[in-house]
MITORDREN-574577 format. One line per field, with one value per residue: residue in one letter; x negated, y, z of N, C-alpha, C in turn. Coordinates in steps of 0.05 Angstrom, whole numbers, always signed. Layout:
BEGIN
type [a/...]
neast [X/...]
nnorth [Y/...]
nup [Z/...]
caeast [X/...]
canorth [Y/...]
caup [Z/...]
ceast [X/...]
cnorth [Y/...]
cup [Z/...]
END
This chain:
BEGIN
type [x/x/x/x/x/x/x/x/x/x/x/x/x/x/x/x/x/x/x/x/x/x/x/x/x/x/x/x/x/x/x/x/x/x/x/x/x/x/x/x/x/x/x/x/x/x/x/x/x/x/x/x/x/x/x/x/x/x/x/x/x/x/x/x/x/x/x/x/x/x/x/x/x/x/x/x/x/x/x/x/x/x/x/x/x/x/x/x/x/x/x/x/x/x/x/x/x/x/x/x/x/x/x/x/x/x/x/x/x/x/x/x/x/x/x/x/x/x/x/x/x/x/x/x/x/x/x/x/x/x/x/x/x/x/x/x/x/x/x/x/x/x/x/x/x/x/x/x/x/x/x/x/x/x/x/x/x/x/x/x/x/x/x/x/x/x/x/x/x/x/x/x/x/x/x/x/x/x/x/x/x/x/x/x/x/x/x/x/x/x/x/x/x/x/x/x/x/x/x/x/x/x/x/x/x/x/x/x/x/x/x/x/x/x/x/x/x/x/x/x/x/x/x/x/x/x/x/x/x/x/x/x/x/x/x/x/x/x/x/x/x/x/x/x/x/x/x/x/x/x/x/x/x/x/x/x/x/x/x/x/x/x/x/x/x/x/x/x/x/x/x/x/x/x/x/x/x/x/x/x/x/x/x/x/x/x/x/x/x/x/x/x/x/x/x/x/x/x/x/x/x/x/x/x/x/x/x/x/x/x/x/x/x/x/x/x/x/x/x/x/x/x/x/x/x/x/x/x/x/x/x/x/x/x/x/x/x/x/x/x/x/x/x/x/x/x/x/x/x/x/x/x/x/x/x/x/x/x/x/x/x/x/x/x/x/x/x/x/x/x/x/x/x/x/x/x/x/x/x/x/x]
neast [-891/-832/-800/-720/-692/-654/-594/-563/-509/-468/-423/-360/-319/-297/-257/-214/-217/-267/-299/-295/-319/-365/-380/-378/-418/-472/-471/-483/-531/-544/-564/-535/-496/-445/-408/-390/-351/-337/-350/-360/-312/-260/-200/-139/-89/-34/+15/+0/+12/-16/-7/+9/-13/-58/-96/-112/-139/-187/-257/-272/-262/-208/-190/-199/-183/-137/-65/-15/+17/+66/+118/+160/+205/+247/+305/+337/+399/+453/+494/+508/+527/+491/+420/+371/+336/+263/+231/+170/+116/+70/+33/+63/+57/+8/-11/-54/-98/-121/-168/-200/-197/-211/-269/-276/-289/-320/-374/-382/-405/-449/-477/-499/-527/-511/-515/-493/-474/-455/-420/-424/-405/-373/-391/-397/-409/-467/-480/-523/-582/-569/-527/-518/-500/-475/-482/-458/-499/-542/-568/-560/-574/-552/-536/-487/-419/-370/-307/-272/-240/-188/-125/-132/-180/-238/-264/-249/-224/-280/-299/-272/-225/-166/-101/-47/-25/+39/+61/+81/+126/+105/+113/+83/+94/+55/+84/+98/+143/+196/+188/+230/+258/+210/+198/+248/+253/+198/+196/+208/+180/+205/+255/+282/+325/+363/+356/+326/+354/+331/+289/+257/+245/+210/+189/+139/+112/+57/+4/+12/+45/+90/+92/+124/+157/+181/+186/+194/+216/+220/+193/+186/+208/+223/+262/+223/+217/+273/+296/+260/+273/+330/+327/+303/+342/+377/+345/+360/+330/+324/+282/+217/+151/+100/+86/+49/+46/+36/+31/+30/+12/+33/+10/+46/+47/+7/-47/-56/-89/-132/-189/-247/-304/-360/-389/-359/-316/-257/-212/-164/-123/-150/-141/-89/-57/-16/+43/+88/+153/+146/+110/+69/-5/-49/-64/-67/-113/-154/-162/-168/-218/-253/-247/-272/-324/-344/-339/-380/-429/-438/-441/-478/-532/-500/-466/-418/-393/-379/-340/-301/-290/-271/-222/-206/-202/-159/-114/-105/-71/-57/-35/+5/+43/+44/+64/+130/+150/+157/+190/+234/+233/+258/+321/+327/+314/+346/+394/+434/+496/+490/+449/+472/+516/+488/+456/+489/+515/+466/+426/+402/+376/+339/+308/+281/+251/+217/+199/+160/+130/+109/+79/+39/+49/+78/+83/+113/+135/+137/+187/+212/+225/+235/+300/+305/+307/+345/+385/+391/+395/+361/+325/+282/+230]
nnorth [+46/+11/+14/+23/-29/-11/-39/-78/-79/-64/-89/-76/-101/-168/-192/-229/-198/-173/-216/-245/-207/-203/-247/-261/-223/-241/-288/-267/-242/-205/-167/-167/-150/-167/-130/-126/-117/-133/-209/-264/-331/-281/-261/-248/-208/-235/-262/-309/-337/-365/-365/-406/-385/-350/-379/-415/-373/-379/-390/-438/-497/-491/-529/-546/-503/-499/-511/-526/-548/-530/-544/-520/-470/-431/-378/-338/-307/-265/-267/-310/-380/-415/-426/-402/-442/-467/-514/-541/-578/-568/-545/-494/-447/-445/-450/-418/-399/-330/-326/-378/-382/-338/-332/-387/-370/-328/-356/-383/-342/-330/-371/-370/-331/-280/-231/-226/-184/-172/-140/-92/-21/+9/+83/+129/+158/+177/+205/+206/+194/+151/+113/+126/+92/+95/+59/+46/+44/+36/+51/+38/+23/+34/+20/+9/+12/-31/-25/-57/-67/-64/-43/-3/+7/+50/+59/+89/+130/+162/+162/+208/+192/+215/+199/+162/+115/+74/+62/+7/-13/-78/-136/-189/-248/-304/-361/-406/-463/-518/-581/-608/-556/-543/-591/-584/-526/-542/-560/-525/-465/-403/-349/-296/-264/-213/-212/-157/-97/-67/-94/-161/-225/-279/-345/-378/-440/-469/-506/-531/-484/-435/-385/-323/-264/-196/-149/-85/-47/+12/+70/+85/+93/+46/-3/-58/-109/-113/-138/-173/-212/-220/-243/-295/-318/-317/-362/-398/-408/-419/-414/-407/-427/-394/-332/-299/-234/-185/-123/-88/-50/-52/-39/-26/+9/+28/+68/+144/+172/+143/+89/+80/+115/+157/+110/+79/+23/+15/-44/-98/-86/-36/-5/-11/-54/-90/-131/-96/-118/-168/-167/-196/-202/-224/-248/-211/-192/-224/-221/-174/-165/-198/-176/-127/-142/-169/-121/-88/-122/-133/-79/-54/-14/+25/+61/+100/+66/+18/+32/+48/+1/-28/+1/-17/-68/-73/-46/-88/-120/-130/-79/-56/-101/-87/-30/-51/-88/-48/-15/-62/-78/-35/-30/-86/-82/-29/-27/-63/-73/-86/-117/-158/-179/-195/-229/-268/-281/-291/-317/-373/-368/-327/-339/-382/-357/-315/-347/-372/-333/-311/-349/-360/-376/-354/-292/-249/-216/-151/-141/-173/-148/-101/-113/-134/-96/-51/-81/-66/-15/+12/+47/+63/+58]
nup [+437/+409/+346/+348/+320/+248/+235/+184/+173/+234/+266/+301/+346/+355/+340/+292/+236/+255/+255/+203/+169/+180/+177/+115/+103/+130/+105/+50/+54/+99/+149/+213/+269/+318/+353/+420/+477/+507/+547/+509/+508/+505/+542/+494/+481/+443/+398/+374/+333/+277/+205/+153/+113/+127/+148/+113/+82/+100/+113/+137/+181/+229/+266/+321/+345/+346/+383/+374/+316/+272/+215/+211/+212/+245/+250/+284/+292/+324/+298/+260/+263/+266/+268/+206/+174/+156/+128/+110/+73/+103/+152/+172/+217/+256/+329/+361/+415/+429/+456/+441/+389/+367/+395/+362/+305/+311/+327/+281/+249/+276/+268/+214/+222/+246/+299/+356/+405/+460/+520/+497/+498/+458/+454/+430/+363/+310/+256/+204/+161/+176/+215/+287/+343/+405/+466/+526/+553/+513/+450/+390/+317/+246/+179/+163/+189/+215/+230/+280/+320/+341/+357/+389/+392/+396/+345/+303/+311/+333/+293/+260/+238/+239/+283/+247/+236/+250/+312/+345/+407/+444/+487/+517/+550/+577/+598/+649/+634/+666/+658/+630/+609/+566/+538/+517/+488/+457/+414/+367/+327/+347/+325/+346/+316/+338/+390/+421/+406/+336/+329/+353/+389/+400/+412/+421/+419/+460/+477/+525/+554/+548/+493/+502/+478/+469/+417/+396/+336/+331/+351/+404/+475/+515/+560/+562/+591/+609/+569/+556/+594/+595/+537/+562/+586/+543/+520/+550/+599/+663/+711/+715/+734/+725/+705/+661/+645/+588/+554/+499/+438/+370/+297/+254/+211/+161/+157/+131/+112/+89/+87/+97/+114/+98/+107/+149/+155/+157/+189/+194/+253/+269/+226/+221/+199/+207/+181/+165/+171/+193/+236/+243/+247/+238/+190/+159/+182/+182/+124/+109/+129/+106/+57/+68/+80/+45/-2/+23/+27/-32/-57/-37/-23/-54/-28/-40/-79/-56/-16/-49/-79/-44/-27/-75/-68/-30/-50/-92/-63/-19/+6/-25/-12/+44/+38/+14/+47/+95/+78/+63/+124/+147/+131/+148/+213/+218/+189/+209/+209/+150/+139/+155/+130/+85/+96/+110/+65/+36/+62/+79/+36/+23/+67/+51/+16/+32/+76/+32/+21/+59/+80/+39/-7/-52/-92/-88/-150/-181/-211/-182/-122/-150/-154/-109/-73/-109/-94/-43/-46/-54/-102/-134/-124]
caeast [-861/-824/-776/-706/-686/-630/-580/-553/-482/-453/-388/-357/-303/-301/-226/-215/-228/-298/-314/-301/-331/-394/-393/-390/-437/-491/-471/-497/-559/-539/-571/-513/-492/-422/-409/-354/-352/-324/-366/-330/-284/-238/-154/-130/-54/-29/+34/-20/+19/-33/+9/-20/-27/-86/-110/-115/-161/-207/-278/-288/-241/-206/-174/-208/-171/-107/-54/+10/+31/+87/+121/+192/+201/+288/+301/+364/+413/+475/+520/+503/+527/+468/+403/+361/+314/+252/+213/+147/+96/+42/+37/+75/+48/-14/-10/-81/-101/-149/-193/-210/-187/-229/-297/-297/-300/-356/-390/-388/-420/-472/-488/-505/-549/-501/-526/-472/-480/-443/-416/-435/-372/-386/-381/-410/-426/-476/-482/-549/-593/-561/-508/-521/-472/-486/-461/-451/-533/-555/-571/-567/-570/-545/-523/-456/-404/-345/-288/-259/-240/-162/-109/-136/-205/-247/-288/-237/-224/-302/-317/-263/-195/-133/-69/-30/-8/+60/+54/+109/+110/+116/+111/+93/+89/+43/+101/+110/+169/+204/+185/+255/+259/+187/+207/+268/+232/+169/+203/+204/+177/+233/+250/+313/+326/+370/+346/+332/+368/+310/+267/+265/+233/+196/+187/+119/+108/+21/-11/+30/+62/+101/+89/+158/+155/+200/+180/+214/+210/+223/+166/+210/+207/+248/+247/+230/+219/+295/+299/+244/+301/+357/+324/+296/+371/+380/+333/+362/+310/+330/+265/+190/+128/+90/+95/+29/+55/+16/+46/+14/+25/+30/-1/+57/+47/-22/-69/-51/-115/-157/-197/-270/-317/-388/-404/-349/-291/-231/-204/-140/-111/-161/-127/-54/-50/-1/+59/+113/+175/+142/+93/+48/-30/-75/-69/-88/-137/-170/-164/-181/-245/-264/-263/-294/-357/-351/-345/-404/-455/-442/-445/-496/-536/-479/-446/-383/-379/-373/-312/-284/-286/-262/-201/-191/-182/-138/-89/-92/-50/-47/-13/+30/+57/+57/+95/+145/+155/+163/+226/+250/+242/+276/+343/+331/+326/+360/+422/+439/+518/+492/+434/+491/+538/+478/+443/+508/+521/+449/+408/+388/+357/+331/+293/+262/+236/+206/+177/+138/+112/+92/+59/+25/+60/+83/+81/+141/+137/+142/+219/+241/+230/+264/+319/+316/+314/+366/+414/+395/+413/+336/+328/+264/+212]
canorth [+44/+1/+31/+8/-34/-12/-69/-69/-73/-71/-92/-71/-120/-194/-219/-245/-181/-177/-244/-247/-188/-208/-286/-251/-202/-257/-303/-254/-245/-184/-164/-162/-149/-157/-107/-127/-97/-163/-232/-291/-323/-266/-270/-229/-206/-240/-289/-322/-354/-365/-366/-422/-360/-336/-404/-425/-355/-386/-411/-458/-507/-479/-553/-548/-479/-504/-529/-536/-539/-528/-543/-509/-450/-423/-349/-340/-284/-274/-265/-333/-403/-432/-405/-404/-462/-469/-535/-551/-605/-562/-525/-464/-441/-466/-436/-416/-379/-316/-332/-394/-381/-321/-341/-403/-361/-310/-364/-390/-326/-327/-396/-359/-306/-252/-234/-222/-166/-168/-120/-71/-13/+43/+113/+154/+157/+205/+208/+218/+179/+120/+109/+119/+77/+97/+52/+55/+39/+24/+60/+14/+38/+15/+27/+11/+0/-45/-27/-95/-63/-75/-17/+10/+21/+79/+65/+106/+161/+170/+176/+232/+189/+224/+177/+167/+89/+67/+31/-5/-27/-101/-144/-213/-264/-339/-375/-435/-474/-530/-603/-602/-526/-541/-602/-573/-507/-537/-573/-507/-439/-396/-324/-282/-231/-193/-211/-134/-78/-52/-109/-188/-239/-296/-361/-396/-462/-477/-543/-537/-463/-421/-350/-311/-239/-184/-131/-55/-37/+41/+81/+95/+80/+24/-23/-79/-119/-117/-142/-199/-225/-223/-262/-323/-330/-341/-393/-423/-410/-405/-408/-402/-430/-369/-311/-270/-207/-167/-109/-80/-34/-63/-17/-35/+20/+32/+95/+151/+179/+121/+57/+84/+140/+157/+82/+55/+8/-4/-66/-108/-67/-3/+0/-12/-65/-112/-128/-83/-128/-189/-149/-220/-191/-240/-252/-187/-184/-243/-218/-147/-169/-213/-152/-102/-156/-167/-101/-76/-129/-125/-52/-46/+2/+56/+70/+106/+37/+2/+44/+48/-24/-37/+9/-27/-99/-74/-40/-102/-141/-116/-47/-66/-121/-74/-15/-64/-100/-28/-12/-84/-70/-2/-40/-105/-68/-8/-27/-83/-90/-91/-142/-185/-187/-197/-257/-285/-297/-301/-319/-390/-371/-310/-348/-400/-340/-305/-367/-380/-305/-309/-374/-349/-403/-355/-275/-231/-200/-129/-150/-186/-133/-83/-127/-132/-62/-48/-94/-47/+12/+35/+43/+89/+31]
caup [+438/+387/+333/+349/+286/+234/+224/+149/+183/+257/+268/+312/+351/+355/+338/+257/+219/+251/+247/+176/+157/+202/+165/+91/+101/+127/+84/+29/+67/+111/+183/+213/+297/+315/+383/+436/+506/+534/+542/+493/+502/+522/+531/+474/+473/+412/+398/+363/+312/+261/+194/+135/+91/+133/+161/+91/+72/+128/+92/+164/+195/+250/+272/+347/+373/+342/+402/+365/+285/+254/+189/+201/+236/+255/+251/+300/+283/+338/+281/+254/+292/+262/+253/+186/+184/+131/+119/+90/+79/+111/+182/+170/+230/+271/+344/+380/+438/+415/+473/+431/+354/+361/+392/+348/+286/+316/+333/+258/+240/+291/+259/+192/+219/+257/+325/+386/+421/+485/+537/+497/+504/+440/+466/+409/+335/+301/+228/+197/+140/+185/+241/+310/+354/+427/+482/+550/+560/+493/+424/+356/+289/+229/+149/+157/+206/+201/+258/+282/+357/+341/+357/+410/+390/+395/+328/+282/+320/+341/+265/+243/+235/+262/+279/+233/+239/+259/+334/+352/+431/+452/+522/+512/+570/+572/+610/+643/+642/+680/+634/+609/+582/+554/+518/+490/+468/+442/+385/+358/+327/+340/+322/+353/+320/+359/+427/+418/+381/+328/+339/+351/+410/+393/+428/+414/+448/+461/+487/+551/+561/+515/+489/+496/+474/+455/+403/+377/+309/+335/+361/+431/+507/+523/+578/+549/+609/+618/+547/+559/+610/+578/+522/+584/+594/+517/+512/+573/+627/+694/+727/+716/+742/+719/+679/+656/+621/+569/+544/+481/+413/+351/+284/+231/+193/+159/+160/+115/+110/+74/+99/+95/+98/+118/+118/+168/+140/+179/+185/+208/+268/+261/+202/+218/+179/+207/+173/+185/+162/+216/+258/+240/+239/+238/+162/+142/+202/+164/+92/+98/+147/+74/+33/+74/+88/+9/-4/+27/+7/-68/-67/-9/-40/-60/-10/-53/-94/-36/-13/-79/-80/-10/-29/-104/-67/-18/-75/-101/-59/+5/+2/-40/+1/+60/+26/+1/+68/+106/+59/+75/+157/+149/+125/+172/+238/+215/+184/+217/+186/+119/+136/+173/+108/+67/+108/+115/+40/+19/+93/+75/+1/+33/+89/+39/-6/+55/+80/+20/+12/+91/+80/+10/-38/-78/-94/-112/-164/-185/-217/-157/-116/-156/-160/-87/-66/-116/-77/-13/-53/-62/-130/-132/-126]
ceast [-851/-809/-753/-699/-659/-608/-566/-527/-476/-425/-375/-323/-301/-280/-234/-226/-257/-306/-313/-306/-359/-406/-395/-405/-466/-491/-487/-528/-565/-546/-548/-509/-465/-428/-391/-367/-336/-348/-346/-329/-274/-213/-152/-101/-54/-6/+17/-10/+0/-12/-9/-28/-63/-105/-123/-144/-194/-228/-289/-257/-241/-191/-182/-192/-139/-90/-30/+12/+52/+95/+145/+191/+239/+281/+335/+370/+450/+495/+530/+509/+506/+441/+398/+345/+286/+239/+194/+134/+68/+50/+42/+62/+38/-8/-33/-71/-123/-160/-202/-212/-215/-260/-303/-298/-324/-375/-399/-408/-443/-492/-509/-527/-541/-512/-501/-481/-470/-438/-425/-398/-378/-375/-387/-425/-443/-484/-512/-559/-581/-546/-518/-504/-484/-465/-461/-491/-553/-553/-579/-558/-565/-534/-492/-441/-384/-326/-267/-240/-206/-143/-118/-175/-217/-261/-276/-240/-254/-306/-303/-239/-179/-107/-47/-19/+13/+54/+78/+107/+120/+102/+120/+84/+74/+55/+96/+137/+167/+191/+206/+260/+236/+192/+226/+263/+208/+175/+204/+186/+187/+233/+278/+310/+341/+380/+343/+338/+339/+287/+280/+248/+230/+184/+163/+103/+70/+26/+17/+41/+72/+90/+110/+142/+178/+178/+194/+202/+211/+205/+175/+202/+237/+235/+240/+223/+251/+298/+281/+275/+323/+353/+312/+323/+380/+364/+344/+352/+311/+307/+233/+171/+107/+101/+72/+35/+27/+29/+22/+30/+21/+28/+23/+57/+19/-30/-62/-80/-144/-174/-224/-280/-337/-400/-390/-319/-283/-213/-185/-125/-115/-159/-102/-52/-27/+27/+85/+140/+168/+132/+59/+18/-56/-84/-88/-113/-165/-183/-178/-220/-261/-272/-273/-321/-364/-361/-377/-423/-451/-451/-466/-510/-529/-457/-413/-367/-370/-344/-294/-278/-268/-225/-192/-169/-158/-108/-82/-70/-41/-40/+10/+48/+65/+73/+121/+164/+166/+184/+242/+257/+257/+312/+347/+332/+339/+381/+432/+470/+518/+476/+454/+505/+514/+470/+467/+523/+489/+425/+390/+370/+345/+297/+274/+237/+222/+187/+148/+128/+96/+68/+32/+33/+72/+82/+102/+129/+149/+178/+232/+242/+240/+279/+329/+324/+337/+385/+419/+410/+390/+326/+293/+239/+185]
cnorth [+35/+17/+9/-6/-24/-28/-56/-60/-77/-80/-91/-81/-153/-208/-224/-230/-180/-200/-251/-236/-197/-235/-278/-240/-225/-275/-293/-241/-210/-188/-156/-163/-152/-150/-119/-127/-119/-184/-258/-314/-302/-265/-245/-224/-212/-256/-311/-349/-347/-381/-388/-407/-351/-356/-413/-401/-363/-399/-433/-470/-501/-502/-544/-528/-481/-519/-538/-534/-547/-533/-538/-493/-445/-391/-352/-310/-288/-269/-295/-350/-423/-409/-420/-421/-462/-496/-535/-572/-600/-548/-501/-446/-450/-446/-443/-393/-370/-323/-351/-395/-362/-323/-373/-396/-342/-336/-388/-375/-311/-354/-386/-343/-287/-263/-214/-212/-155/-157/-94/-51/+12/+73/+129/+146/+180/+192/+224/+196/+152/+127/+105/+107/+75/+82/+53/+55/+42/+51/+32/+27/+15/+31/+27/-1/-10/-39/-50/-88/-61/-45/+3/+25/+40/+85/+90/+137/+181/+171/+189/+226/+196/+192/+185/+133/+95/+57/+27/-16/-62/-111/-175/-235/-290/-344/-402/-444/-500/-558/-597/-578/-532/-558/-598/-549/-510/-551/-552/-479/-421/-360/-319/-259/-204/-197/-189/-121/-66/-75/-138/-197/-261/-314/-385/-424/-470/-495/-543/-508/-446/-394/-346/-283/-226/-154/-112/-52/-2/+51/+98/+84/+61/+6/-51/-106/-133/-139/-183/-215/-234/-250/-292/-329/-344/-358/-404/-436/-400/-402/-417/-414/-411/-356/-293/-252/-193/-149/-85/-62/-52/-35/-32/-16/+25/+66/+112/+172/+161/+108/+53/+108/+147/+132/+69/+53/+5/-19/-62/-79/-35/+8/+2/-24/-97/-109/-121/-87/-151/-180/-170/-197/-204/-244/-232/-180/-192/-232/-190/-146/-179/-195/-130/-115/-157/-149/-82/-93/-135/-107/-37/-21/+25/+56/+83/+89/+20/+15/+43/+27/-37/-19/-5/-53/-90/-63/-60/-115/-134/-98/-49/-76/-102/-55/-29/-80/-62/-19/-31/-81/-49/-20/-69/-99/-48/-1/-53/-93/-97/-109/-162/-196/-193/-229/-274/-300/-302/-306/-339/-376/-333/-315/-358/-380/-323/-323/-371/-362/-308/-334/-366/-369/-385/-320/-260/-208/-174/-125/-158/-160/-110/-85/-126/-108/-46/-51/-73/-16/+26/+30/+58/+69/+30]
cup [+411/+377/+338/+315/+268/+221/+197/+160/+211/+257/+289/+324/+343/+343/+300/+248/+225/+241/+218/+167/+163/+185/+128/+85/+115/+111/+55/+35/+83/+141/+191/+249/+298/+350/+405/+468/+521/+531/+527/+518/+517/+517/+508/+462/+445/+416/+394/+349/+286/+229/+169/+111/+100/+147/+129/+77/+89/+116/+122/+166/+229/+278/+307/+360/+370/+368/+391/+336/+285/+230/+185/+223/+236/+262/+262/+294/+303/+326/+269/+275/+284/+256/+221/+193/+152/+142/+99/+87/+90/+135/+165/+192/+256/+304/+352/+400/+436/+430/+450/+401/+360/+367/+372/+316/+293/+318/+304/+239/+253/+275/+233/+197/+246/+291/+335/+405/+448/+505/+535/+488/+472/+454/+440/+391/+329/+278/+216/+166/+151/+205/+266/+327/+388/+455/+505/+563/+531/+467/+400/+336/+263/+206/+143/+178/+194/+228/+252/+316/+355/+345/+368/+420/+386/+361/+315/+287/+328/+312/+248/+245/+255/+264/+265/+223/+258/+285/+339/+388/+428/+473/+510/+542/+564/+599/+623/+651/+655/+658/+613/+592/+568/+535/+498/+483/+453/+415/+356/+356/+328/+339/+326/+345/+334/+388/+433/+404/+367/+332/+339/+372/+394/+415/+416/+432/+435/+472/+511/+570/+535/+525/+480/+495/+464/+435/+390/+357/+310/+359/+380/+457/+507/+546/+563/+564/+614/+591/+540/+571/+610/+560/+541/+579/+569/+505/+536/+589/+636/+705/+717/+730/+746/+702/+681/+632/+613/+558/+529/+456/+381/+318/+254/+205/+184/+155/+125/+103/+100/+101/+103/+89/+120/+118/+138/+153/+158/+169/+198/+227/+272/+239/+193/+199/+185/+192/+183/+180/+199/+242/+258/+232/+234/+207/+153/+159/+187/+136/+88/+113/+122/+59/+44/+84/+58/-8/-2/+17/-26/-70/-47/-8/-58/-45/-16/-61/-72/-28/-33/-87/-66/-19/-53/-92/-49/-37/-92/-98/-30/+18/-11/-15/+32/+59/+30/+35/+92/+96/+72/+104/+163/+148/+147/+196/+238/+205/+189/+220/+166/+119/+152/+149/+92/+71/+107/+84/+28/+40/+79/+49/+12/+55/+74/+18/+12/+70/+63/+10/+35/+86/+52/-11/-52/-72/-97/-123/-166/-192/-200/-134/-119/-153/-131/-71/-81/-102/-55/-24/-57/-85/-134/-128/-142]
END
């Protein structure tokens, strides 16, 4: 009877954060499995606006799953008779469809080394000189897990973490429209923000159907079906071809209980790491999947350093930025006379400075954001 083998790292889920945890960690010469309980491609609720902040962190070209770019996106406000418009000289935002974005990065880091482990579901961890990861048939062991399994995954909670992320709900539809609504919505990336109270809808046009969605910023029952509907009417579609709904949670707030321990890192969504000003997650799905593959093979070998590491980069830049942005969403869906008089004398130069943080052209600083939280009245910073 053979010994099963111990992979250096599992990873556990297939969308960005694995896959870039899975392609750093071979890249550095790491046995490496990634786990997923579906067969690729699989549909994967997303708007799947891929932003050029996190297209750009991408060490592969992702040109093939791309169906639409952008280089000006319009943020609609029904206070406003115009929306906000930004312009660049680069795709602001690339649109894919995870079925395809996402298996053609696993399958970048299968190229390297990583082996794809398929329909396998995890039921049960056990903690010993090494990780047991027990799945619906199977036993595999391994030095370190990486959880990649998105909001809704079991890894966290199977290895100690309580909840303690934000979820937000949202209900997004892959539409089709008539030629004419399609032509005159695909010219754009468009964002309403108060299509709902506490929230915003979003109209993303792909190869040849759009992704409409609505999303709450308040952790509430709402219909938001009714709310989808409302907003069809204000884009100015009477009638449908199809409509496949998805109705999902979004993790805007992150985990107050830390990002590693025992040997498993959570990533992107098992981490509540989407941004809780946009709700956008793919960036950080990307970036924090980078430094917890980084993470671990530098420090392979000490397991504390590795954590201790894995928590430094993210204090570098990416806590921050989510703190800072969770203040900002508190005052944009939550005082929404004082963000009307605000946008309305300072919207445009607001949008352009928001653009080029979303996109990554530029950083704000520790000063501007004082400066800006001042304005709101939060001084305490």
């Amino acid at each position: 009877m053979g010994i099963d083998p111990i992979w250096d790292v599992i990873v556990v889920g297939s969308g960005p954060a694995g896959a870039m945890a899975a392609y750093e960690l071979v890249k550095a010469g790491r046995t490496v499995a990634i786990m997923e309980k579906e067969t690729l491609p699989r549909y994967k609720t997303c708007g799947g606006g891929l932003v050029f902040r996190g297209r750009e962190m991408l060490p592969i070209s992702v040109q093939d799953a791309i169906e639409k770019e952008f280089d000006s996106l319009a943020v609609y406000f029904d206070q406003q008779t115009q929306p906000f418009t930004a312009q660049r000289s680069f795709p602001i935002l690339s649109m894919v469809m995870r079925d395809q974005f996402d298996h053609l990065l696993v399958q970048e880091a299968v190229k390297l080394g990583a082996v794809l482990l398929e329909g396998q579901t995890l039921k049960q961890l056990d903690f010993a000189d090494h990780i047991s990861l027990h799945t619906q048939d199977q036993l595999f062991h391994a030095r370190y897990i990486v959880a990649a399994d998105g909001v809704l995954g079991p890894t966290a909670k199977l290895a100690g973490w309580k909840e303690t992320r934000k979820l937000i709900p949202a209900l997004e539809y892959e539409v089709g429209v008539s030629l004419a609504d399609f032509e005159r919505l695909s010219k754009e990336a468009r964002f309403d923000i108060d299509a709902i109270p506490q929230g915003y809808g979003w109209c993303f046009p792909k190869a040849n159907h759009l992704s409409i969605g609505v999303g709450l910023f308040a952790p509430k029952k709402i219909q938001l079906r009714t709310y989808y509907q409302a907003y069809l009417q204000k884009l100015g579609i009477q009638e449908t071809t199809f409509e496949d709904a998805h109705g999902f949670q979004i993790p805007v707030g992150a985990r107050t209980d830390g990002f590693s321990r025992r040997g498993v890192f959570l990533t992107g969504d098992s981490a509540g790491f989407a941004d809780p000003l946009t709700a956008e997650g793919l960036t950080n799905s990307i970036y924090s999947g980078i430094l917890a593959g980084q993470s671990i093979a530098r420090q392979f070998d000490q397991p504390e350093q590795a954590a201790n590491a894995y928590q430094a980069a993210l204090e570098e830049r990416l806590l921050p930025e989510l703190r800072f942005s969770e203040v900002m969403a508190s005052f944009f869906y939550f005082m929404p006379a004082a963000r009307n008089l605000l946008m309305g004398r300072y919207g445009q130069r607001a949008c352009e400075i928001l653009t080029d943080v979303f996109t990554g052209q530029t950083l704000l600083s520790q000063d501007l954001k004082k400066k800006a939280l001042k304005k709101l009245k939060w001084t305490n910073w």
